[in-house]
N, C-alpha and C positions, 0 to 999 in steps of 0.2 A: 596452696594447701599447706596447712601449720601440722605437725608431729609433734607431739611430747610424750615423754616417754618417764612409767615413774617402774621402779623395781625396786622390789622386796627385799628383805636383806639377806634372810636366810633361804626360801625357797628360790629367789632368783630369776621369779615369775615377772614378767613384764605386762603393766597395763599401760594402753596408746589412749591418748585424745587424740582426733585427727578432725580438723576445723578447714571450714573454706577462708575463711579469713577472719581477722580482730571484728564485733561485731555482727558477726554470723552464727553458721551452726553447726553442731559437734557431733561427733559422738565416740563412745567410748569399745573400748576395744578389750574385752577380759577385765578385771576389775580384781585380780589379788595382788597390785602391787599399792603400795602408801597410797591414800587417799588425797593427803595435805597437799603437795606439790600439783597435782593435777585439781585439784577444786580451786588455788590460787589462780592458775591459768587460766580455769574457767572463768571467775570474777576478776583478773585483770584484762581480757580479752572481751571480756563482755558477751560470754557464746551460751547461744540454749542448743543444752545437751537434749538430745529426741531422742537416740538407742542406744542403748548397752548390745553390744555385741556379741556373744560367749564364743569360743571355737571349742570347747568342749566342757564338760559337765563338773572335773575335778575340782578340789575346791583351795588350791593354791590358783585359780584362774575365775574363779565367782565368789572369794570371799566378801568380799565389797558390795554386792549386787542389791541386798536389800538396800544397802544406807543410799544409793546412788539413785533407787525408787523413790524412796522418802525425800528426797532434798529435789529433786528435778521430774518426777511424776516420767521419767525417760522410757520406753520402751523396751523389754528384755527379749533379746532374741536368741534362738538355740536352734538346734533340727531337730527334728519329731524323733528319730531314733532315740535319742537319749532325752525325751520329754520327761519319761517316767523318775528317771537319773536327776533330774532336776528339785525332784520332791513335789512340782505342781508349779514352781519360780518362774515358768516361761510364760510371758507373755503374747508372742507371736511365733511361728514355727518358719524356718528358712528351709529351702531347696536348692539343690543343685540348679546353678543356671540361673536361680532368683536375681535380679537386682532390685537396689533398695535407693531411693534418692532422698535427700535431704538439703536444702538450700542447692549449692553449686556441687554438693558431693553425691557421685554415682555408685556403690558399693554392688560388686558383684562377687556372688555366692558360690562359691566351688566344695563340692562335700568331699574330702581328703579320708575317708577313713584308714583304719588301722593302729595307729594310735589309742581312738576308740570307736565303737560304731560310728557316731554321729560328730566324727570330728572336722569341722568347717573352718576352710582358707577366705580371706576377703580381699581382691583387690580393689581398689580406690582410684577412680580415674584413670583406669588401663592404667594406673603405674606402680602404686606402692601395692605390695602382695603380705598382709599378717598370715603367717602361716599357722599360727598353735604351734602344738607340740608334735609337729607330724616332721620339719627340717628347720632344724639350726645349723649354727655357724660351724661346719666339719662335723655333721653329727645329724643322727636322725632320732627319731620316737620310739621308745619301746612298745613291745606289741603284750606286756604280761598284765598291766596296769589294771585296774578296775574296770569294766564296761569296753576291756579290747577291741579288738578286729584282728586279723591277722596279719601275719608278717608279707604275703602276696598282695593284700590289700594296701600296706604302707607302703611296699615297690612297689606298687601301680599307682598309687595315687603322687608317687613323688616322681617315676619317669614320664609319665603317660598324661599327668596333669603339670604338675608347677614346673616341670624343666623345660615345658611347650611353653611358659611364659616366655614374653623378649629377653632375653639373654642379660640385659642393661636392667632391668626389674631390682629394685631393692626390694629389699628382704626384709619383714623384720617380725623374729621367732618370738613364742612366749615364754624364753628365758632366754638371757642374757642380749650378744651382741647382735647386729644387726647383720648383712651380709647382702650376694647378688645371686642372680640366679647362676650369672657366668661364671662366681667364684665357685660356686656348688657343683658346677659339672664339673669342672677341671678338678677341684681339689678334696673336696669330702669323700673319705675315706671309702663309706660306702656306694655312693654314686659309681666312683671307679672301679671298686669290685663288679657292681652289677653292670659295669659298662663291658666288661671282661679284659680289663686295661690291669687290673693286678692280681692276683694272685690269689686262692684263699689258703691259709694257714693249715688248716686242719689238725690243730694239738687234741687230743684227746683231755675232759674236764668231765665234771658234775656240775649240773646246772638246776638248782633246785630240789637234790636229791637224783635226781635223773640222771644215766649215761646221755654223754653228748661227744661231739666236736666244734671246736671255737674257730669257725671260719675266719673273721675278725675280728681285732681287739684295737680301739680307737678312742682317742682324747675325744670325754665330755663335754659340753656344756659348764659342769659343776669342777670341772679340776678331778676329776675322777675318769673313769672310762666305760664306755659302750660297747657292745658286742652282739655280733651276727653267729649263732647259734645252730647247730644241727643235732635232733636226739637222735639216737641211735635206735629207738624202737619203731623209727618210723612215722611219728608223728609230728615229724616236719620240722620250719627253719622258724625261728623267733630273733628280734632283739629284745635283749637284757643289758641291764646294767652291771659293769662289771663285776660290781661288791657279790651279785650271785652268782658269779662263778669261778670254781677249781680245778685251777689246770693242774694236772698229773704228768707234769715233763717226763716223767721216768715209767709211763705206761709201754 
C-alpha cells in the first residue's frame, strides 16, 4: 500500500492518495490540500483514481472535490448525515460498518461523529486509520464548528471507537502530522484527562460570551491551543479553540 500525502499551507488540511501499488488503483482521501503534487503521483504511478473519500463536509477538506470529478469521473463519497451539507456534491452515501473495495484496497467505514454529524474515519487494510478532524497528533476536534455533534459524541467515538483500533495502527489526521493509536493513549492531553490519569484545571473563563470553566488547555495542531470547556449554565462540556477563550485568573 503507497501513502502520499499533500497539505495546504495555510489551513493545514491534509489530502492522502492511498494506491495498492504503481500501476493500480487509488483513491483519494479529502481533497483541500494542493492538488499538483498528488495529480503528479497519480501520472507517475500510473493509478485510476475510483473514490474521493470526504470525512466530513467542511471545505478546507472538499475544496478540490469538483476538479478531481472532472479529470478522473472518481466517485464522491460522504455519509447521508451531512448529504444536505454537501450542497447535492455526493455521489454515493457511506455507513457505519460499510466497506468499500477497490483493486487490492479494502476501506472500512467507521462514522466518528462530533466533530460534525457525519464525521467518517477509514481504515485501509485493517492498518492505516484516516481519522478527519475528529484525533490528531496530541489534540482532538472541536465540537462548535458548523454542522457539530457534541462533545459526548467526540469522547465516544474516539474512546469507544479508534482507541479499540490495534494500538501499532498509524494515524493519519486531516491536518498536519501523522501519529499511532498507542501514542494517543499514552500521551494526548485529552485522552488522559478522559482516562482519569490527570487532572482537570478548572480556571474560571468566557467562552464565547458565556460563563464557563477551562478543564483543559492543550497544544494544537496549528501552534495554537485546544480546550475542554464547561459552562456554567449547565449546558454542558465542549471543545474550543483556544483563541475563544478568557481566562479570568483573578475570578
Amino acid at each position: 500500500m503507497l501513502i502520499e500525502k499533500s497539505m495546504h499551507p495555510q489551513w493545514l488540511s491534509n489530502s492522502y492518495l492511498v494506491a495498492d501499488g504503481p500501476g493500480g488503483h487509488a483513491i483519494l482521501i479529502d481533497s483541500g490540500g494542493p492538488m499538483e503534487p498528488l495529480l503528479e503521483r497519480i501520472e507517475a504511478l500510473r493509478l485510476r483514481l475510483t473514490h474521493l473519500l470526504c470525512t466530513h463536509h467542511h471545505y478546507d477538506h472538499v475544496a478540490n472535490n469538483g476538479e478531481y470529478r472532472r479529470l478522473f469521473d472518481c466517485t464522491i463519497c460522504g455519509h447521508p448525515a451531512e448529504k444536505e451539507l454537501f450542497d447535492g456534491d455526493l455521489d454515493a452515501l457511506l455507513e457505519d460498518g460499510q466497506t468499500l473495495q477497490t483493486g487490492s484496497l479494502e476501506v472500512r467505514v467507521l462514522h466518528i461523529p462530533g466533530h460534525t454529524m457525519g464525521q467518517l474515519a477509514f481504515v485501509v487494510n485493517d492498518h492505516a486509520v484516516f481519522t478527519g478532524d475528529t484525533l490528531f497528533r496530541g489534540s482532538v476536534g472541536g465540537t462548535v464548528a458548523p454542522g457539530h455533534g457534541t462533545f459526548q459524541e467526540l469522547r465516544s467515538s474516539i474512546l469507544d471507537v479508534l482507541m479499540k483500533l490495534p494500538p501499532d495502527s498509524p494515524v493519519y489526521p486531516g491536518h498536519t502530522e501523522a501519529t499511532t493509536i498507542s501514542r494517543e493513549w499514552e500521551e494526548n492531553p485529552f485522552i488522559r484527562l478522559w482516562r482519569g490519569l490527570d487532572e482537570p484545571s478548572g480556571m474560571d473563563c468566557v467562552v464565547m460570551g458565556q460563563p464557563a470553566k477551562v478543564l483543559l488547555e492543550a497544544p494544537d495542531y496549528d501552534e495554537g491551543t485546544k480546550c475542554q470547556v464547561e459552562f456554567l449554565d449547565g449546558s454542558g462540556i465542549a471543545i474550543v479553540g483556544g483563541s475563544r477563550v478568557t481566562v479570568h485568573r483573578g475570578w
